[in-house]
C-alpha positions as CSV (number, residue, x, y, z in Angstrom):
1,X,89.6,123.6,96.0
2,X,89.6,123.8,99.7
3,X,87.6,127.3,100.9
4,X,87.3,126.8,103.9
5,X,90.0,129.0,105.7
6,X,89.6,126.9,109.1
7,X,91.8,123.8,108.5
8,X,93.5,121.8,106.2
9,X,92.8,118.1,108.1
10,X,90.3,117.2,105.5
11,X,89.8,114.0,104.8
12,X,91.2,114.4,100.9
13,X,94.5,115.9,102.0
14,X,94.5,112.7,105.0
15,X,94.3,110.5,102.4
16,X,96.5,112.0,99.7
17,X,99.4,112.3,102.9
18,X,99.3,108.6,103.7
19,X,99.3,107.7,100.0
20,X,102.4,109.8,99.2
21,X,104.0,108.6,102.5
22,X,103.4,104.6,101.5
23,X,104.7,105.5,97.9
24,X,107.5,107.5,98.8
25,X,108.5,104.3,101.7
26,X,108.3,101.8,98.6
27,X,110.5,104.1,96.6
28,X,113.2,104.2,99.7
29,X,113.4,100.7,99.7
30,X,115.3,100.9,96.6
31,X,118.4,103.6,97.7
32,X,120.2,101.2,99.5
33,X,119.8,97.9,98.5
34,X,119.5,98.5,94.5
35,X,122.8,99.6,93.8
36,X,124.0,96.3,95.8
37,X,121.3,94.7,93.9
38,X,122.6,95.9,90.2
39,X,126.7,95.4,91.2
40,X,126.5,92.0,93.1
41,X,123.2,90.3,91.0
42,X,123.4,91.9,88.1
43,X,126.7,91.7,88.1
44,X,127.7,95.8,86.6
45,X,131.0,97.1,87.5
46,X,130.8,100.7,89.8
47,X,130.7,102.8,86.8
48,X,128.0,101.2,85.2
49,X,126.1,100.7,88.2
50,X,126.1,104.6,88.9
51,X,124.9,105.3,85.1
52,X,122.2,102.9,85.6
53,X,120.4,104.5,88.4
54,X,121.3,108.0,87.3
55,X,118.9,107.2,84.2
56,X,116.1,107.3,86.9
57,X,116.8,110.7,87.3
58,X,117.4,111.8,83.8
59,X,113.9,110.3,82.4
60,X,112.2,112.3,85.8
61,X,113.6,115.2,84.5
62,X,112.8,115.0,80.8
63,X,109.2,114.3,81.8
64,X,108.2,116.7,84.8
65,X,107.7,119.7,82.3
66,X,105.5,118.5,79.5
67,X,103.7,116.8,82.9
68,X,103.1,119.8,84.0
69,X,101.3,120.9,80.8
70,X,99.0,117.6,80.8
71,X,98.1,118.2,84.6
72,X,96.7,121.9,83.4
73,X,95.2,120.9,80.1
74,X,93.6,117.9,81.0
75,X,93.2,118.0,84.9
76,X,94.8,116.4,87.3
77,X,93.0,113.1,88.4
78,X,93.1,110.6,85.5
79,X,97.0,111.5,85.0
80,X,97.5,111.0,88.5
81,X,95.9,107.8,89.3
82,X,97.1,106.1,85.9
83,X,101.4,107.3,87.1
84,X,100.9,106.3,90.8
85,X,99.7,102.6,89.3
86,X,102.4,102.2,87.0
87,X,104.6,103.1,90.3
88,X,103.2,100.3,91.8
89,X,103.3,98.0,88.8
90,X,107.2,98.8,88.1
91,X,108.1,97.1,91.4
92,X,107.5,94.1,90.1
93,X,109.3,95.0,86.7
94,X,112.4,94.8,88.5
95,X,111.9,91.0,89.9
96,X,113.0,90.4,86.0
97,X,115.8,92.3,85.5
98,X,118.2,90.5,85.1
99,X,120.4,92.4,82.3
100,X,122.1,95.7,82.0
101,X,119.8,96.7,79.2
102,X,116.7,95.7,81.2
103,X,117.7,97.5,84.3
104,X,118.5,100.6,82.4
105,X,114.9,100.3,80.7
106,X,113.4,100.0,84.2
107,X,115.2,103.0,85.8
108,X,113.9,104.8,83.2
109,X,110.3,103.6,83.0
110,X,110.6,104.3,87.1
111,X,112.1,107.9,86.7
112,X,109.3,108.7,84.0
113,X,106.3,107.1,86.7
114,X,108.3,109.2,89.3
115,X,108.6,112.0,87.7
116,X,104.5,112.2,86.9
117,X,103.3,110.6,89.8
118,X,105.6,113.0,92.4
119,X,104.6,116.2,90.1
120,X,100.6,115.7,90.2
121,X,100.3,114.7,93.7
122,X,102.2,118.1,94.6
123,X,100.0,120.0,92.4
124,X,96.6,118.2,94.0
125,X,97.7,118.9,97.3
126,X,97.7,122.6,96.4
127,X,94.3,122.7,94.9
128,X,93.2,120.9,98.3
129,X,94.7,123.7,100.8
130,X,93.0,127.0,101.5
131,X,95.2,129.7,100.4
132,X,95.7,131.4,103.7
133,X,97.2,127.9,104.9
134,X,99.2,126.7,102.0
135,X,102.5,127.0,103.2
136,X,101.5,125.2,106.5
137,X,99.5,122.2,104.5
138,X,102.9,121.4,102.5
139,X,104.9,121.5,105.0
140,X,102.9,119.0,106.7
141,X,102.4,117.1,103.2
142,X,105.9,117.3,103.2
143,X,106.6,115.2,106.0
144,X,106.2,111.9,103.6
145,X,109.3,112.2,102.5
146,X,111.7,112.9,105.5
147,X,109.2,109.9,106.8
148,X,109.9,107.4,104.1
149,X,113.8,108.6,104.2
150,X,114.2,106.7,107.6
151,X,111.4,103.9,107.2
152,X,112.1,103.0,103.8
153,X,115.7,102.1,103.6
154,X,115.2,100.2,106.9
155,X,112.6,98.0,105.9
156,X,114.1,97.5,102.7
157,X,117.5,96.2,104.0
158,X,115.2,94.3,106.8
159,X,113.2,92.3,103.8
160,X,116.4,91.5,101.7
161,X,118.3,90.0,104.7
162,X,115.2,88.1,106.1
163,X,114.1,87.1,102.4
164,X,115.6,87.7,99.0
165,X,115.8,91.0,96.4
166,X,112.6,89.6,94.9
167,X,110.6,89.7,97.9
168,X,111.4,93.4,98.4
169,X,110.7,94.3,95.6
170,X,107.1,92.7,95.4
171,X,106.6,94.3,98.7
172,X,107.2,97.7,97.4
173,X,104.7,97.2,94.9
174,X,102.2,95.9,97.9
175,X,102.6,99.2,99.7
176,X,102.4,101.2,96.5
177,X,98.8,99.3,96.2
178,X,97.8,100.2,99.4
179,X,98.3,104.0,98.5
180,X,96.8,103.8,94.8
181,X,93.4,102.1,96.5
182,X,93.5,105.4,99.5
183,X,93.3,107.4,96.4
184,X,90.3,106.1,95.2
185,X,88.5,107.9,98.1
186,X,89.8,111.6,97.6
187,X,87.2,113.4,96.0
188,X,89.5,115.6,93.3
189,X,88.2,118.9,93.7
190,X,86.7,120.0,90.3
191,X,87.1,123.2,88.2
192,X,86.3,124.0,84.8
193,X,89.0,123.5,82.4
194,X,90.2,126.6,80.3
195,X,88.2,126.8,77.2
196,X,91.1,128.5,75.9
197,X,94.4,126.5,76.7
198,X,97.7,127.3,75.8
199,X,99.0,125.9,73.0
200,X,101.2,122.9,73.1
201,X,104.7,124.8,73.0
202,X,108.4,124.9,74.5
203,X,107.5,128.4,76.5
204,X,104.1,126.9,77.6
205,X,105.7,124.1,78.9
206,X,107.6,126.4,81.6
207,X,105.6,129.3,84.2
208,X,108.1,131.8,83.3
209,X,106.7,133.5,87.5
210,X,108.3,130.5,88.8
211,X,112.0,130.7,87.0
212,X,113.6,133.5,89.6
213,X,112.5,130.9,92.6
214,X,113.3,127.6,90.3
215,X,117.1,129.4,89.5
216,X,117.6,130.1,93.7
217,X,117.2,126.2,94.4
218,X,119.6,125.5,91.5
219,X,122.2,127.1,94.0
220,X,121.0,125.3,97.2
221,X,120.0,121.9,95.6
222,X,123.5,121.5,94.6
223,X,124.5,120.7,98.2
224,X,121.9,117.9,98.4
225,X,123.3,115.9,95.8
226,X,126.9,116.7,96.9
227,X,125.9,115.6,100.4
228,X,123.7,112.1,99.2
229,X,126.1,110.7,96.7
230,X,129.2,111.4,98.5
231,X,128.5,111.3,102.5
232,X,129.5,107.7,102.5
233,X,133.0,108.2,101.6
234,X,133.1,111.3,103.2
235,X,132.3,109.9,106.5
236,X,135.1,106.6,106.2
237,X,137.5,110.3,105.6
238,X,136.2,110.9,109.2
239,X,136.5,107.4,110.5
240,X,133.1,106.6,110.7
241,X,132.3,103.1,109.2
242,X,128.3,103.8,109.1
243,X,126.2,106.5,107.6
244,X,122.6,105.1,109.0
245,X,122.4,107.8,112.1
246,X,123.5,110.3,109.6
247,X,120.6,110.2,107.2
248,X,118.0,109.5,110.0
249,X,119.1,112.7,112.1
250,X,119.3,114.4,108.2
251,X,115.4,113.4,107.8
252,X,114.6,114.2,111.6
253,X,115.8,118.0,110.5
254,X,113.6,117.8,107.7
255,X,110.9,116.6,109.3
256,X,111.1,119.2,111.9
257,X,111.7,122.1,110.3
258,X,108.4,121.4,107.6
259,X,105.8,121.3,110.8
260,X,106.5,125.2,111.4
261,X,108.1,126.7,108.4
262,X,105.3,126.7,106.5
263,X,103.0,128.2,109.5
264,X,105.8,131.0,109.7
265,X,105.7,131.5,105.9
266,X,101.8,131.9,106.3
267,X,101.7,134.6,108.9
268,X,105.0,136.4,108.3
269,X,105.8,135.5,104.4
270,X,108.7,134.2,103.0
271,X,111.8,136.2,103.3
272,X,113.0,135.5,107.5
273,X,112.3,132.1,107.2
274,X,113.8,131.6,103.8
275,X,117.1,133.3,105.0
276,X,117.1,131.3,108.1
277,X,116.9,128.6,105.9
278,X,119.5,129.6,103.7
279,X,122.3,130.6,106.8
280,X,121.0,127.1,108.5
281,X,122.2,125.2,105.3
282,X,125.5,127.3,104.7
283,X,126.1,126.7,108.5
284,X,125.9,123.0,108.4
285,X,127.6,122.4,105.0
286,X,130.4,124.5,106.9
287,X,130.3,122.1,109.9
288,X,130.4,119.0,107.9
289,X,133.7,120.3,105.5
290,X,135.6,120.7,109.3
291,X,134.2,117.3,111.0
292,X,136.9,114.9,111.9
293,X,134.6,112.5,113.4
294,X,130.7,111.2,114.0
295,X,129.8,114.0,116.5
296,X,130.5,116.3,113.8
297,X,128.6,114.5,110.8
298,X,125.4,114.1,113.1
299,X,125.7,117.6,114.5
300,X,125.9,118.7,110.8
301,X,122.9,116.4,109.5
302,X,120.5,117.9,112.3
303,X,121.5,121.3,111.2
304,X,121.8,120.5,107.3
305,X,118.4,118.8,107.4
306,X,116.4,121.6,109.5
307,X,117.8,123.6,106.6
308,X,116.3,122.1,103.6
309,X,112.7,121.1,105.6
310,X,112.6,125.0,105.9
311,X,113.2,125.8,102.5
312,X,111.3,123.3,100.5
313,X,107.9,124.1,101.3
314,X,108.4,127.9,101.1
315,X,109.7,127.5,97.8
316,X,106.4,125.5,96.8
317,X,104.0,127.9,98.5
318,X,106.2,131.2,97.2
319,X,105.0,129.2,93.3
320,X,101.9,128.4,93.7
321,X,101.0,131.5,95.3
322,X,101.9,133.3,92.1
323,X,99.7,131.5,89.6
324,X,96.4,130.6,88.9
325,X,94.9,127.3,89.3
326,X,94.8,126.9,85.7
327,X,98.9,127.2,86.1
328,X,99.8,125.0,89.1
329,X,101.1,122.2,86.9
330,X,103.2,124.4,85.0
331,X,104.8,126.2,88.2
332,X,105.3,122.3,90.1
333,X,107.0,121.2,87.2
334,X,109.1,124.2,86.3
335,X,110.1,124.1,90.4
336,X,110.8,120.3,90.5
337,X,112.7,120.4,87.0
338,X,115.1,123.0,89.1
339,X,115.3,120.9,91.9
340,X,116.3,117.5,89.5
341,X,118.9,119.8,87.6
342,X,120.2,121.0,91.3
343,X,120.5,117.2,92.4
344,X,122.1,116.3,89.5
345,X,124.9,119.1,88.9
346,X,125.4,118.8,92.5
347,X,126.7,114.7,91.6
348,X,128.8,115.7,88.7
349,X,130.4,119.1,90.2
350,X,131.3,116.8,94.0
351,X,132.4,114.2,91.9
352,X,134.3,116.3,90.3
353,X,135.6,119.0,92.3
354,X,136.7,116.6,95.4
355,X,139.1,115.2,92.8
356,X,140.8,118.6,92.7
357,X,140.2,120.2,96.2
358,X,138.8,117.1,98.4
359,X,135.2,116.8,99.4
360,X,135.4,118.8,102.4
361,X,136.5,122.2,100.3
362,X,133.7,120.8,98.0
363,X,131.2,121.3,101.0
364,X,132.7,124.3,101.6
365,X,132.5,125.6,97.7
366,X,128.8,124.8,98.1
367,X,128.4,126.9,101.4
368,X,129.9,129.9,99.1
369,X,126.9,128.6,96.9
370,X,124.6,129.1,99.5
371,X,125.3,132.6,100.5
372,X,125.2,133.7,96.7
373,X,121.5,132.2,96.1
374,X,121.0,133.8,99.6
375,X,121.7,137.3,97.6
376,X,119.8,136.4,94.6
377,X,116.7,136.2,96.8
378,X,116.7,139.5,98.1
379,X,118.1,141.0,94.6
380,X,115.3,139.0,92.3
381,X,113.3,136.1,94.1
382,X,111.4,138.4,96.8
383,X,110.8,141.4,94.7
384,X,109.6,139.0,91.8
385,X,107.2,137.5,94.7
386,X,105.7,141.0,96.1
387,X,105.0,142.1,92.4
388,X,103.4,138.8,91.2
389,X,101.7,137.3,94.6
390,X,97.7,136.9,93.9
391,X,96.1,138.4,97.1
């Protein structure tokens, strides 16, 4: 673990960024070209299609607790290097794909590598930071992913226009090479492993500190997966034929917003900027349900992604900062199990709901959402922090 209190540029957490960046580019190769890949290859009808890479998710979330477990029983390292290889080998799995069945068993061979890979790496990152600078060094560690959500699709629709499907998807397993052999130069800080450990159980699988924060992102989450499943046919409701400026002003926000929430968690804690946050997201959820046309879609995706780059790395730091190292696996996973659930419910409830009241009162439902999680923080969440924070 990092102890010294002046910086968190080490060369380990250097390293550990770019890997997670090049994974996480590889992985966003696959959202836009894969469902065109399953429906026009493959040859699945819409429904199927939509089943088949929701099994990605399902298998991600079924694993990311007992991961959790395994990263604090066993350490981190081994586990780690062994999930971000089988990332890299699964690209290639998909090159022979060719069938329903064998697409299904690959999305969820890929959510269960996912699910590991993306749940130790946050966990290691944390060991690496000096507590006085945690929320600050995930919010920069955070920056892979808004990152990779404007590279990735881009070079992945780039690759299958100027080669084939196959191609891509052997360069995604290329770049997820180049970050497994970065890896191999982190030195994995070392600490003794409890000579006690919990027992393998259902309640041990779960940091029951981390359920009041891991319930509030339920609420906000929902939006997310509202928003990325359904922004497409939102926007052709608005007249707008393409969705590209959309997610890369959304992933701007983000990407902005996690360079100084986390310093702002640090020196102030977590309540002003988790409210701002929280008022940013209702906001833009509020501006995109009344947009008749592009200006209001990108004016909403700026606002909507500054929104969830605040709150992410708060809601890490605000977990971590409540455990012991001997715990950090534990808290990760119970916190990214809430934030699969969110995504998911947030699918099934737009899909859903827009059918009754249109997407735009959907957005609007999950701006009411937004304002009742922002109430559960100040009733439960912050308390729950103040009581349980290790100074």
């Amino acid at each position: 673990m990092n102890t010294n209190n002046s910086t968190i540029w080490t060369r380990d957490f250097i390293l550990l960024c770019l890997a997670t960046l090049l994974m996480a580019t590889a992985f966003y190769f696959l959202i836009p070209t894969l469902p065109v890949f399953i429906t026009e290859i493959i040859k699945a009808e819409k429904g199927v299609t939509g089943a088949i890479l929701a099994a990605f998710t399902v298998s991600a979330l079924i694993v990311r607790p007992f991961v959790g477990y395994a990263l604090d029983r066993w350490g981190r390292k081994v586990i780690y290097l062994i999930s971000f290889f089988l990332m890299m080998l699964l690209f290639n799995g998909y090159v022979f794909a060719s069938t329903i069945f064998l697409m299904v068993l690959m999305r969820l061979a890929h959510g269960f590598a996912w699910g590991i890979t993306s749940t130790a790496g946050s966990t290691i990152v944390v060991d690496l930071l000096p507590p006085s600078k945690r929320g600050d060094g995930l919010g920069i560690f955070g920056l892979a992913m808004p990152l990779a959500m404007s590279l990735g699709p881009l070079l992945g629709i780039f690759i299958v226009q100027k080669m084939d499907y196959a191609s891509m998807f052997i360069t995604g397993s290329f770049v997820c090479l180049l970050g497994f052999f970065l890896l191999l130069f982190i030195k994995y800080p070392h600490y003794p492993l409890p000579e006690k450990p919990k027992p393998f159980s259902a309640k041990n699988l779960i940091e029951k500190k981390s359920i009041p924060m891991s319930v509030n992102v339920i609420f906000l989450i929902l939006a997310y997966g509202g928003i990325i499943s359904f922004i497409s046919l939102y926007a052709k409701e608005c007249k707008v034929t393409d969705t590209s400026l959309f997610f890369i002003l959304f992933a701007i926000g983000i990407g902005v917003a996690r360079i100084f929430a986390g310093k702002i968690f640090d020196r102030k804690g977590p309540k002003g900027i988790y409210t701002a946050g929280i008022l940013l997201l209702t906001t833009g959820l509020c501006i995109l349900a009344f947009a008749k046309n592009s200006h209001g879609l990108h004016i909403a995706a700026i606002i909507l992604g500054i929104g969830n780059g605040t709150i992410f790395p708060v809601t890490q730091a605000i977990v971590n900062n409540m455990v012991e190292i001997h715990r950090r696996g534990a808290a990760n996973s119970t916190l990214f199990t809430a934030f699969d659930l969110g995504i998911g419910a947030g699918m099934v409830i737009t899909g859903t709901l827009s059918d009754i009241v249109s997407l735009s009162n959907t957005y609007l439902f999950f701006a009411i959402m937004c304002i009742a999680s922002l109430i559960h923080a100040h009733v439960f969440v912050f308390p729950h922090y103040d009581k349980n924070k290790i100074k």
